[in-house]
C-alpha positions as CSV (number, residue, x, y, z in Angstrom):
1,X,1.6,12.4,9.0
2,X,-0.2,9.7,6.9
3,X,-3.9,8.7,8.5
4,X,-5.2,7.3,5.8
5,X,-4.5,5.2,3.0
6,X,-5.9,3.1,0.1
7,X,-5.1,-0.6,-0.6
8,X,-7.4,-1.6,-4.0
9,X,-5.3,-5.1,-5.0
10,X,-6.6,-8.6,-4.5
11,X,-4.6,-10.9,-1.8
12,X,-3.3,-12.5,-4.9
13,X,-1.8,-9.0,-6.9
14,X,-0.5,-7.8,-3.5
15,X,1.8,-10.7,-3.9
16,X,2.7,-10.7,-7.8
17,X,3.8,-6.6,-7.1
18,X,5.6,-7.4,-4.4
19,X,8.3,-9.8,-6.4
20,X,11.8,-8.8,-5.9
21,X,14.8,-10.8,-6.9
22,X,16.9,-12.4,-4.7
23,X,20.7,-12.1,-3.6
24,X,21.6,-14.7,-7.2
25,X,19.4,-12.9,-9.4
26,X,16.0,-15.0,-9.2
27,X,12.8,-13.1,-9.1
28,X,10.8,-14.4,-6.0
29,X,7.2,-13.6,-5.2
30,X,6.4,-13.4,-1.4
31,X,3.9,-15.9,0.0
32,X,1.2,-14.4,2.9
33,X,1.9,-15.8,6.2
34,X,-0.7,-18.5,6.6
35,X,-3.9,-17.4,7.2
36,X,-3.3,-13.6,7.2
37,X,-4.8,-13.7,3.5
38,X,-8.4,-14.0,4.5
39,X,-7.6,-11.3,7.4
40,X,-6.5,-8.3,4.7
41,X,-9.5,-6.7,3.0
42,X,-8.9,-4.5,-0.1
43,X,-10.5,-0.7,0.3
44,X,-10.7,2.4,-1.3
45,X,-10.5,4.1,2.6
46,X,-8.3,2.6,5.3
47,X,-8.1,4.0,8.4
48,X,-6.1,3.2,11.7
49,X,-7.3,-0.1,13.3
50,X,-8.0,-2.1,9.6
51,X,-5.5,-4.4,8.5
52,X,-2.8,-3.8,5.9
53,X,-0.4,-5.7,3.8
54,X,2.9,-5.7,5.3
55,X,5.8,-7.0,3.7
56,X,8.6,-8.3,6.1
57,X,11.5,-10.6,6.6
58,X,10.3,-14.3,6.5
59,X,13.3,-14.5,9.4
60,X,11.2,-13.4,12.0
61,X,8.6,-16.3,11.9
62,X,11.3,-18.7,10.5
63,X,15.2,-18.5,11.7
64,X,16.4,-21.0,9.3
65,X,14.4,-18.8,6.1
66,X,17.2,-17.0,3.5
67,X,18.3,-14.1,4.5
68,X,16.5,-12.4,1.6
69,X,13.1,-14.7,1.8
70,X,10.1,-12.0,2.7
71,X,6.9,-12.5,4.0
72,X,3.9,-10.9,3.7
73,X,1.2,-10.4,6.2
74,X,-2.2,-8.6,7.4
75,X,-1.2,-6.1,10.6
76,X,-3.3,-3.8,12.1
77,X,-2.5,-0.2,12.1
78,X,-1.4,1.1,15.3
79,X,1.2,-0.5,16.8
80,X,0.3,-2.3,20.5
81,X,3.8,-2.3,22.1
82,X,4.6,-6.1,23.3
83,X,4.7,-4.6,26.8
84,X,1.3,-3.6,27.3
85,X,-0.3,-4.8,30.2
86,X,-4.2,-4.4,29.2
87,X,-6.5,-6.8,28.0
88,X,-7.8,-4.2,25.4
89,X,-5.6,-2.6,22.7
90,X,-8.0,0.3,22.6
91,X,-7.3,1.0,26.2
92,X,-4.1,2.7,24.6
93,X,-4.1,6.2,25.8
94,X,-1.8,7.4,22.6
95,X,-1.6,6.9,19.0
96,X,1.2,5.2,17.4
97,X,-0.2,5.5,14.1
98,X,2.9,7.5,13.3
99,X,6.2,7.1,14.4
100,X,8.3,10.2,14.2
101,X,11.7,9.3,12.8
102,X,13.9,11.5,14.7
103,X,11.7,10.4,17.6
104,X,12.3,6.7,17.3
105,X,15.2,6.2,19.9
106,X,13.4,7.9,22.1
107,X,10.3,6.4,22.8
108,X,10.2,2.7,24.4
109,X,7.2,2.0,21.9
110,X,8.9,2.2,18.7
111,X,13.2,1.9,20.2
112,X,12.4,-2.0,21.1
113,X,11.1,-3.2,18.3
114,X,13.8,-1.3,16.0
115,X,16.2,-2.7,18.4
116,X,14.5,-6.1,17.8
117,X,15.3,-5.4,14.0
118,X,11.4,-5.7,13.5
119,X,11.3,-3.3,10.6
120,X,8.4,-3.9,8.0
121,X,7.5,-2.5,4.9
122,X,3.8,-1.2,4.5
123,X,1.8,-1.4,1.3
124,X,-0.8,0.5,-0.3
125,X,-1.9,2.3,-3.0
126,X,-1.3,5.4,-2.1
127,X,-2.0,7.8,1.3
128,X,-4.3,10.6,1.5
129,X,-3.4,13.8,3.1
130,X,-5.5,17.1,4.0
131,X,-4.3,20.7,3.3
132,X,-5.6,23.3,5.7
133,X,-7.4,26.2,4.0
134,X,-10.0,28.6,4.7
135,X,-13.0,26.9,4.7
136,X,-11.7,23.6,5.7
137,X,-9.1,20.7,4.6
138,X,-8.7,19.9,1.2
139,X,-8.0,16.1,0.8
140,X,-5.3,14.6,-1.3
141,X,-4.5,11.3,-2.9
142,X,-0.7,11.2,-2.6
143,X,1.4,8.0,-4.6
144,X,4.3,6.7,-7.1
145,X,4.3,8.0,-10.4
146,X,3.2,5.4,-12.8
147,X,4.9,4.4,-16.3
148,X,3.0,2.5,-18.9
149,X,3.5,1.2,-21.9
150,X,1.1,3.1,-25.7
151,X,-1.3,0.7,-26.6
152,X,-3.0,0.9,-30.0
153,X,-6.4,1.2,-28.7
154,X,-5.2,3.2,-25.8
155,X,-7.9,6.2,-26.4
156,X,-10.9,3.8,-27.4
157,X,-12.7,3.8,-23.9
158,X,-14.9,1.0,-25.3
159,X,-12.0,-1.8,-25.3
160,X,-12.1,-1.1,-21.2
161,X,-13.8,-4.5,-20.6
162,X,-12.5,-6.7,-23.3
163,X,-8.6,-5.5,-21.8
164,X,-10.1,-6.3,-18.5
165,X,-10.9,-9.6,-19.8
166,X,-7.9,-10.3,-21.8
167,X,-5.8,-9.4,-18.7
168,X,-5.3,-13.3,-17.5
169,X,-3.4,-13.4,-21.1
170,X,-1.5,-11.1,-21.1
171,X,-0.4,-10.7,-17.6
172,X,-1.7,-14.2,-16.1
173,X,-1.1,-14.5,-12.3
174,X,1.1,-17.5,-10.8
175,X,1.7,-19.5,-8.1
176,X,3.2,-17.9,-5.2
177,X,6.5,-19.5,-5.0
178,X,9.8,-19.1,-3.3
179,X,11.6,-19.2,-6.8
180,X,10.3,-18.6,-10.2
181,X,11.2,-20.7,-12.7
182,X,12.5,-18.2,-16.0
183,X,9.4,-18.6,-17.8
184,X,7.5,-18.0,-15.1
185,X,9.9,-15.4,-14.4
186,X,8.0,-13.3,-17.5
187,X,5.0,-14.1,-17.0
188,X,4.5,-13.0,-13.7
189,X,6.5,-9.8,-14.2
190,X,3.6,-7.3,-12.7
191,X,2.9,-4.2,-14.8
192,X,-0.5,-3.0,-12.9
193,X,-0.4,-0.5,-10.4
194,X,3.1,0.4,-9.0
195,X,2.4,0.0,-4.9
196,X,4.0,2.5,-2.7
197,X,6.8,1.3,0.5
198,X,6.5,2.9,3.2
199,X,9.0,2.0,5.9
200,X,7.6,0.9,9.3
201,X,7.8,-0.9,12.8
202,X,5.8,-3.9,13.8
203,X,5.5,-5.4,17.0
204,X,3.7,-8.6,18.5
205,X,1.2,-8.0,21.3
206,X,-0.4,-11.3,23.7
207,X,-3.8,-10.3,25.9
208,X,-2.2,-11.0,29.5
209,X,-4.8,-13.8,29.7
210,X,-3.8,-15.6,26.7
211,X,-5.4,-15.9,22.9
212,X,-4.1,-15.5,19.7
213,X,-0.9,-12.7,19.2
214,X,-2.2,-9.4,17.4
215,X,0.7,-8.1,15.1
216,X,0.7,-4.6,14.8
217,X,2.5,-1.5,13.5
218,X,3.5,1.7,12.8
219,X,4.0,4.1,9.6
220,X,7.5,6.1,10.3
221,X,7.0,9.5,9.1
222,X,9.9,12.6,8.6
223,X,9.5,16.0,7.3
224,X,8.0,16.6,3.8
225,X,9.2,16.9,0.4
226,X,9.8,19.9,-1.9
227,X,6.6,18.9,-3.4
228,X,3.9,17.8,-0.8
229,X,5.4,20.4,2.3
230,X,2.3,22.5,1.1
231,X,-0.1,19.6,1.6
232,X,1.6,19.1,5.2
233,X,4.5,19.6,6.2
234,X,5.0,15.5,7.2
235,X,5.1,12.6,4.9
236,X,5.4,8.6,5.0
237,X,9.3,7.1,5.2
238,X,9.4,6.5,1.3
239,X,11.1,3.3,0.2
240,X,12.5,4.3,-3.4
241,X,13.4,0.4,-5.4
242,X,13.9,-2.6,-4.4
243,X,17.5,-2.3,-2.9
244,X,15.8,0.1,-0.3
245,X,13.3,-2.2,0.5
246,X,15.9,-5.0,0.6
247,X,18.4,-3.0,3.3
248,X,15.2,-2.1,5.4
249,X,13.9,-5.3,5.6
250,X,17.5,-6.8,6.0
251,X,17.4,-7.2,10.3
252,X,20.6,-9.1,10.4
253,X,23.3,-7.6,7.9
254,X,21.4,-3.8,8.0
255,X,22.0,-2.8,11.9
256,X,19.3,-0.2,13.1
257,X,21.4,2.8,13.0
258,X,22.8,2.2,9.6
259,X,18.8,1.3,8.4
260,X,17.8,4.8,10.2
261,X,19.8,6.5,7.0
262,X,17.2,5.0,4.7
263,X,14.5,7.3,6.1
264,X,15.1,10.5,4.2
265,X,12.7,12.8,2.6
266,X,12.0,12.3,-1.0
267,X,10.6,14.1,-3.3
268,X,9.4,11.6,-5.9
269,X,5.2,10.9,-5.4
270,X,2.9,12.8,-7.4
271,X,-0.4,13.8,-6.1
272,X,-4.2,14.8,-7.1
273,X,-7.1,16.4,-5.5
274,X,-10.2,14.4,-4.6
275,X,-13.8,14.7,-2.6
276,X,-14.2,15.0,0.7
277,X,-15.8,11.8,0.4
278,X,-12.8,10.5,2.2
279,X,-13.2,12.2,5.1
280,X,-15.4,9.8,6.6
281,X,-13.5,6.4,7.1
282,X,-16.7,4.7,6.2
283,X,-16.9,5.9,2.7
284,X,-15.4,3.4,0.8
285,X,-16.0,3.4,-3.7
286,X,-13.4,4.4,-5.9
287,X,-15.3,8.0,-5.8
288,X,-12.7,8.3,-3.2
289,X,-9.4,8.4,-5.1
290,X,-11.3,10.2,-8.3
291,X,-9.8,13.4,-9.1
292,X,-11.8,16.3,-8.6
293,X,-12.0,20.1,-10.4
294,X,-11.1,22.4,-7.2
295,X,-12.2,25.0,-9.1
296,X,-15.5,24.9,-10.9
297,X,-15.8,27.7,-13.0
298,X,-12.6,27.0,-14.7
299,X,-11.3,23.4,-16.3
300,X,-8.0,22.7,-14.3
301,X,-5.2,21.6,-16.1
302,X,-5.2,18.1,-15.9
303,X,-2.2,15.7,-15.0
304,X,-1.5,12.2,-17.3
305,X,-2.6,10.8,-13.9
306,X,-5.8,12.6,-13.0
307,X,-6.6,11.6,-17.2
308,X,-6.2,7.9,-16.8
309,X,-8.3,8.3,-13.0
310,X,-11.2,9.7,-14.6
311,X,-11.3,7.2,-17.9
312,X,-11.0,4.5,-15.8
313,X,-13.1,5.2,-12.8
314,X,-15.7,6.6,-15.6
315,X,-15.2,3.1,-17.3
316,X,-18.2,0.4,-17.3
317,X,-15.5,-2.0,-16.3
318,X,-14.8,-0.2,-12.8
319,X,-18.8,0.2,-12.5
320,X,-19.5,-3.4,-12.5
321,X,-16.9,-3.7,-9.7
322,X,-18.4,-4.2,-6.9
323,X,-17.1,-2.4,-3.3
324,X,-14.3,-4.3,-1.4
325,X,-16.6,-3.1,2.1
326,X,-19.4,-5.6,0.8
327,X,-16.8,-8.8,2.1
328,X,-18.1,-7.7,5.6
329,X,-21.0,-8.3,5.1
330,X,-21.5,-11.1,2.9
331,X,-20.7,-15.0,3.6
332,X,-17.2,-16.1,3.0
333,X,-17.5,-17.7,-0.3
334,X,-18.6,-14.4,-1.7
335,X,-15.3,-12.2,0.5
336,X,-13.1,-15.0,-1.6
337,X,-14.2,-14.7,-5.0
338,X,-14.0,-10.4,-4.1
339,X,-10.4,-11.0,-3.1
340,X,-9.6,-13.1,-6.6
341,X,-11.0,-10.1,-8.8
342,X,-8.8,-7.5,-10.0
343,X,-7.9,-4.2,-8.1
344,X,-9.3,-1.2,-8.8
345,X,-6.6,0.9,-9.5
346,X,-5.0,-2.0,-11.5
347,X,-8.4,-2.1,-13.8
348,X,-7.8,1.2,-14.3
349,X,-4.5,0.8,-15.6
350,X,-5.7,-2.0,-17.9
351,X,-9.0,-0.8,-19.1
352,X,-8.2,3.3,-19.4
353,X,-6.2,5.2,-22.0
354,X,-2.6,3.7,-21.1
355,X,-0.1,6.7,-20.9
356,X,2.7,7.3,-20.1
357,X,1.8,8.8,-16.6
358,X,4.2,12.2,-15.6
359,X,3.4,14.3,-12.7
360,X,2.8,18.2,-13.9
361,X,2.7,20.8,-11.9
């Protein structure tokens, strides 16, 4: 199953890792749907009900978009079946967090919107899972493996801030635009954090009475991998490239049944454990994805990922960041200038020893 995830990028980065090229070979950086910017909240500790960044096909807000042009937009988590007949979403007497995939065709919740080609691609971090043990659950961060280039002053943990600051050089952010020109092709090429794609359904829910349409969805799940079936034995629909992404998202030339094929169980994420922390949906500081010893009175062997975790979240660059919760409670202005600054897990990338990042087990 997936319950939880983390989401650290700014509106803005969301966007830039979400380029794909299009059917001629352009490299094309989704725009959010209008307003759903402000709606989507970065955090360390999502939880059903908080909004996500979804990636879909801009087709299903605009018939006359390209047949390649994607969207993205902030969805709550929990899909509200069009159908419903209540005034209050969480009158819903059962979860549709998940979806099981071979349950899909089965269930009027999730067979209508896949019949509707409403297919959607959720984005995040990485998802936390627990694995049952004696004394209780052990959580554990769960995403791609990341590839990074050697940098000369890669094990200097002093340079963190000054590559923090230099980051608007050497990776400067653009314009959100349907097309990128080829210079701007280069420069926008995102080498932070590689997000994970996890297939989904969205649907569109009205209150009976009239108001604004809540879009909502669903995280398809199917049995685990090699690797994670002794974390749980379920796992997130894993979207593996672009081409993936592109057939899933593809409503009119990808029917449902062929799509269906797409959600298979890989065994390609890499994984580390971390504090309980998590377990409480209101915790919400990078403490949350930092790996922790499981065993105290010996050193564990430590990943290339669990090494760049610790030197980054250790880093006085991610201890001036301040919390993405703080945007609830703080005037507007302040939630905007939040969303413009860099993601956590992308600081880490940029301000801890840069390694090539291979999962070991």
């Amino acid at each position: 199953m997936c319950g939880r995830t983390a989401c650290t990028l700014a509106p803005d980065e969301v966007s830039r890792a979400c380029s794909y090229r299009s059917r001629g070979g352009r490299r094309r950086q989704p725009r959010w749907r209008d307003g759903d910017e402000d709606k989507y909240r970065p955090s360390y500790n999502k939880s059903p009900q908080s909004m996500s960044p979804v990636l879909l096909s801009q087709r299903h807000f605009d018939e006359t978009a390209p047949v390649d042009e994607c969207v993205l937009a902030s969805m709550r988590w929990g899909l509200v079946p069009s159908w419903f007949k209540e005034k209050d979403p969480s009158m819903m007497r059962y979860s549709t967090t998940n979806c099981r995939s071979e349950n899909i065709l089965e269930k009027k919740s999730y067979k209508d919107p896949l019949v509707k080609g409403q297919r959607c691609v959720i984005l995040a971090d990485g998802f936390y899972e627990w694995k049952r043990q004696d004394k209780g659950k052990q959580p554990f961060f769960i995403y791609f493996p990341q590839t990074l280039e050697k940098t000369e002053d890669q094990d200097d943990p002093t340079t963190s801030a000054r590559n923090k600051e230099n980051s608007e050089t050497t990776c400067p952010p653009v314009e959100a635009s349907p097309d990128l020109t080829e210079g701007e092709e280069a420069a926008g090429e995102w080498t932070g954090w590689k997000l994970l794609t996890m297939a989904g359904l969205f649907d569109c829910w009205t209150p009976p009475g009239g108001g604004e349409p809540l879009y909502t969805y669903s995280v398809i799940t199917v049995n685990a991998s090699p690797k994670l079936e002794n974390i749980h034995h379920r796992m997130p629909a894993i979207l593996d490239g672009e081409e993936e992404v592109r057939r899933w998202l593809d409503f009119g030339d990808v029917k449902s049944l062929d799509a269906l094929k797409l959600l298979q169980s890989k065994d390609i994420l890499t994984f580390h454990p971390v504090s309980s922390l998590v377990n409480n949906s209101r915790n919400n500081s990078p403490e949350c994805l930092q790996p922790v010893d499981l065993n105290s009175k010996k050193e564990p062997k430590p990943s290339a990922s669990s090494n760049m975790m610790k030197s980054w979240l250790t880093s006085s660059a991610a201890a001036k960041r301040k919390e993405p919760n703080t945007c609830e409670s703080k005037e507007e202005q302040e939630c905007k200038a939040k969303r413009k600054s860099t993601g956590g897990l992308q600081q880490w990338l940029q301000g801890a020893n840069k390694k090539q990042r291979t999962h070991r087990r």
